[in-house]
N, C-alpha and C positions, 0 to 999 in steps of 0.2 A: 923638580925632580932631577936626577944625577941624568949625566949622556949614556952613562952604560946601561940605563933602564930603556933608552929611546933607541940606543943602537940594538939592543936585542931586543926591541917590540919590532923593530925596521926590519932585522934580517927574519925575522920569525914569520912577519907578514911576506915577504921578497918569498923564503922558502914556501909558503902555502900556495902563492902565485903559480910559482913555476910546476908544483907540484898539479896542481887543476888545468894547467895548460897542458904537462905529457900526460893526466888523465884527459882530457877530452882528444886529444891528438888520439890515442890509443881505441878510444871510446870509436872515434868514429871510421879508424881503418879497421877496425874489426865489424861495423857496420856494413864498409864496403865488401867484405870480405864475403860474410853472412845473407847478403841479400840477395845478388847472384845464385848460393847455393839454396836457397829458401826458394827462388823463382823455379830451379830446376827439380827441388824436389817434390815443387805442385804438377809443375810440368807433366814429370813422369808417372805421376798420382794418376792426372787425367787420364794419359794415356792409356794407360792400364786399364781404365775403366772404359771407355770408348768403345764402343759397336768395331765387329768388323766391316770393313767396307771394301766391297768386289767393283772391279770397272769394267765394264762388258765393251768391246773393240766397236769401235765407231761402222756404224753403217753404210757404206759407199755406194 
């Protein structure tokens, strides 16, 4: 087969490479991002639902 079939089988695979590398880059600072708010927004879930709770002054 000719070089110019090999040279653009080359760059076609190089560009898919780099293409799934800034997807997963992207992929996983949006994870970081998303996780933290997902923690806080169970968080404030609980909260909301939680009994009140009164503290009566210690006995001396």
């Amino acid at each position: 087969m000719s070089d110019t079939f090999w040279d653009a089988l080359g760059a076609t695979g190089g560009t898919l490479a780099f293409g799934g590398v800034v997807f997963a880059g992207l992929t996983r600072a949006s994870l970081e991002v998303s996780q933290p708010m997902t923690a806080d927004a169970i968080r404030s879930r609980l909260d909301s639902q939680a009994p009140g709770v009164t503290l009566k002054p210690a006995q001396g």
